[in-house]
C-alpha positions in Angstrom: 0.3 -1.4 4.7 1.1 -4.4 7.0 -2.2 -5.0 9.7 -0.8 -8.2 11.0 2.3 -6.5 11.9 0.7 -3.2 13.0 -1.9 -4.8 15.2 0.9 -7.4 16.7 3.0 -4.1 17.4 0.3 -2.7 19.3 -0.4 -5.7 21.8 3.4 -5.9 22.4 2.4 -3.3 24.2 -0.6 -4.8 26.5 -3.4 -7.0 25.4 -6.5 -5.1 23.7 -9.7 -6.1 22.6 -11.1 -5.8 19.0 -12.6 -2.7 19.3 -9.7 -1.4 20.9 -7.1 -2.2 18.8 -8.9 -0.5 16.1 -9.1 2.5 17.9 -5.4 2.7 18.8 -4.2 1.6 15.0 -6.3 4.3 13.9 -4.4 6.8 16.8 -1.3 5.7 15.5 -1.8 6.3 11.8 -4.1 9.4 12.2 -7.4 7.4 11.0 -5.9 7.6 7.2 -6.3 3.8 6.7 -9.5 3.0 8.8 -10.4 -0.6 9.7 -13.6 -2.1 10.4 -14.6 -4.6 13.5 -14.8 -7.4 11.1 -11.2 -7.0 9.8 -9.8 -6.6 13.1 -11.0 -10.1 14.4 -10.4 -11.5 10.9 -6.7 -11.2 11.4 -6.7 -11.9 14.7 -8.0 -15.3 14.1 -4.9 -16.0 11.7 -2.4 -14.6 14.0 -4.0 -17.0 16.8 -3.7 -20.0 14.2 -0.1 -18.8 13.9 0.2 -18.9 17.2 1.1 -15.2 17.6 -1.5 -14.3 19.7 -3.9 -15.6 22.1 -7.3 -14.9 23.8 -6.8 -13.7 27.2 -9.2 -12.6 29.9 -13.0 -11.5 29.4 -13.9 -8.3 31.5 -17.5 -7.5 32.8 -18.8 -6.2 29.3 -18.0 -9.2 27.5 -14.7 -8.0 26.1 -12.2 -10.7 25.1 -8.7 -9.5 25.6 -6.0 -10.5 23.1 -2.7 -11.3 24.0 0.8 -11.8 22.0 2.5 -14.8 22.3 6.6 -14.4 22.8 6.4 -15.7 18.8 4.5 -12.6 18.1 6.9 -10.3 19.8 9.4 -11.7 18.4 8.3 -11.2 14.8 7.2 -7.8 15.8 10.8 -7.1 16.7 11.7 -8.8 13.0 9.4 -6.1 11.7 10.5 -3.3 13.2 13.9 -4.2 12.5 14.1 -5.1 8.8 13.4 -2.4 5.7 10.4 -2.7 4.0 11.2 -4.4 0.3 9.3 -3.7 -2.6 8.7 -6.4 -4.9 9.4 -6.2 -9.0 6.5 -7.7 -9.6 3.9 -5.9 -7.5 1.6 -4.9 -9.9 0.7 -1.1 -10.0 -2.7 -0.5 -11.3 -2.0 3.1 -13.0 1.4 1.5 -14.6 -0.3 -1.3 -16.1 -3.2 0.8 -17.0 -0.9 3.0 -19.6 1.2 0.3 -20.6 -1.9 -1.5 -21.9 -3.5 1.6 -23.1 -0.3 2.6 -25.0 0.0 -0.8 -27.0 -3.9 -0.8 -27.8 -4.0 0.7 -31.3 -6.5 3.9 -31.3 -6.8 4.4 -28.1 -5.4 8.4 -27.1 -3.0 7.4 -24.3 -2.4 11.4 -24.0 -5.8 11.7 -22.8 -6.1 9.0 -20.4 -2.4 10.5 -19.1 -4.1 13.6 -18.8 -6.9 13.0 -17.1 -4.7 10.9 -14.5 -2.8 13.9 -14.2 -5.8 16.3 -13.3 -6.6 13.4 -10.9 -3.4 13.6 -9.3 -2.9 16.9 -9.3 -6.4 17.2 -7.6 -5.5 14.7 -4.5 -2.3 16.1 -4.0 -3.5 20.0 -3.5 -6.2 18.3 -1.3 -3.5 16.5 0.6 -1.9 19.4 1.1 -4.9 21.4 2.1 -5.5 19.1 4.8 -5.7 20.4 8.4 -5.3 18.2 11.4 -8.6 18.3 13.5 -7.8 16.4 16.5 -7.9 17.7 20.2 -4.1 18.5 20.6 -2.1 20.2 17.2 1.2 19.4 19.0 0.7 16.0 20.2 1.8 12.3 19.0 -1.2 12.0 17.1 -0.9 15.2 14.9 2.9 13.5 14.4 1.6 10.3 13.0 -1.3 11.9 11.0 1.3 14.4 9.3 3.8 11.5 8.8 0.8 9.8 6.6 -0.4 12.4 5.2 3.5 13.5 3.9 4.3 10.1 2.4 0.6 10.2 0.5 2.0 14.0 -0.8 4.8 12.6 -1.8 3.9 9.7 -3.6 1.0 12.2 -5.7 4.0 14.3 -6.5 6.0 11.4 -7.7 3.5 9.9 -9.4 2.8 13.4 -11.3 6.6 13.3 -12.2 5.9 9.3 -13.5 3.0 10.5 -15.2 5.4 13.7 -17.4 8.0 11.3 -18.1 5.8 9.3 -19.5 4.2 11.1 -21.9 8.1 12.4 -22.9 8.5 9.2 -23.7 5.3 8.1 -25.9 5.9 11.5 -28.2 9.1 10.0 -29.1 7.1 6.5 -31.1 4.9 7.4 -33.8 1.2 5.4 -32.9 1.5 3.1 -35.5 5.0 1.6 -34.0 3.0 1.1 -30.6 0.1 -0.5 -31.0 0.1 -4.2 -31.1 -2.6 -6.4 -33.0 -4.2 -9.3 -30.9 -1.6 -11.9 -31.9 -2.4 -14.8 -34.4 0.2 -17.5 -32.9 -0.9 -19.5 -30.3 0.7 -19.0 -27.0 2.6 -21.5 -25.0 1.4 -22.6 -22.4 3.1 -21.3 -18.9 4.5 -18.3 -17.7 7.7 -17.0 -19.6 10.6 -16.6 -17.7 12.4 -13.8 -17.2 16.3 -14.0 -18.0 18.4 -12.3 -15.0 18.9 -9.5 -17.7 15.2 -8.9 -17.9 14.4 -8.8 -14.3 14.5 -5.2 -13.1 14.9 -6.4 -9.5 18.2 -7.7 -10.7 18.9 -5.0 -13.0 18.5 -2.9 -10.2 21.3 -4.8 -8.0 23.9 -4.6 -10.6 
């Protein structure tokens, strides 16, 4: 989830104050990702740096307004304009969670897939239990909370189907091919590099 991007998106459209900008991110995205105050002006103070944004007028209350920059609406444009790419190497906390688990020796990797699954299972029949409970079932808001809400169904569902093929696979190795003793050659120091072969973004092209 991009804030800088969302919260220059929203004073493309007129400037806002910190408070207010929460209040409409959280109107756009059906309050499913909710930002505090202190986050608001946190990134606001980088996108001023960056010269995206910059304070405006102060009304009556002691409100600063924030305004964007042409800079800022042209990398909102950018934004809205290009696909979001997902990196090889963002690191997925659950996938590195049973590849570890499945190279420690004695550890019951069917268990901890298990009790993942029950997890998943759980937050996707509560996703899907959910009920709007805002003023207007039919408005803009409802369509952005049930947008949200859909993609977090989805991904619970897809992560259930990760989580089967999985454990498919791990049946097929006896345990005592798996696990991996704590190595006694030193390692070298850096990174290793991966060969073009080995990087699954580039695997992924071909």
């Amino acid at each position: 989830m991009s804030v800088r991007q969302s919260l220059l998106a929203i004073l493309d459209q007129g400037p806002c104050y910190g408070y207010q900008l929460r209040s409409e991110f959280d109107r756009r995205t059906g309050s499913t990702w909710p930002l505090n105050v202190g986050q608001i002006y946190n990134t606001l103070e980088r996108l001023e740096r960056d010269g995206l944004v910059g304070r405006g007028f102060t009304d009556e209350k002691g409100h600063v307004y924030w305004q964007i920059t042409d800079a800022g609406s042209a990398e909102v444009a950018s934004w809205l304009s290009s696909p979001v790419v997902r990196s090889g190497a963002t690191r997925d906390e659950l996938a590195i969670k049973l590849a570890v688990a499945a190279t420690l020796p004695g550890v019951d990797v069917a268990a901890v897939i298990q009790a993942q699954r029950r997890a998943s299972l759980e937050q996707m029949q509560s996703l899907q239990r959910a009920q709007y409970t805002g003023a207007d079932p039919h408005g803009p808001q409802q369509l952005a909370w049930s947008l949200v809400v859909d993609s977090m169904i989805f991904a619970a569902e897809a992560e259930v189907r990760w989580l089967d093929h999985t454990e498919q696979r791990l049946t097929r190795h006896s345990r005592h091919t798996m696990g991996l003793e704590l190595a006694t050659e030193h390692p070298k120091k850096g990174r290793p590099t991966l060969s073009r072969r080995d990087d699954p973004v580039a695997t992924a092209e071909r």
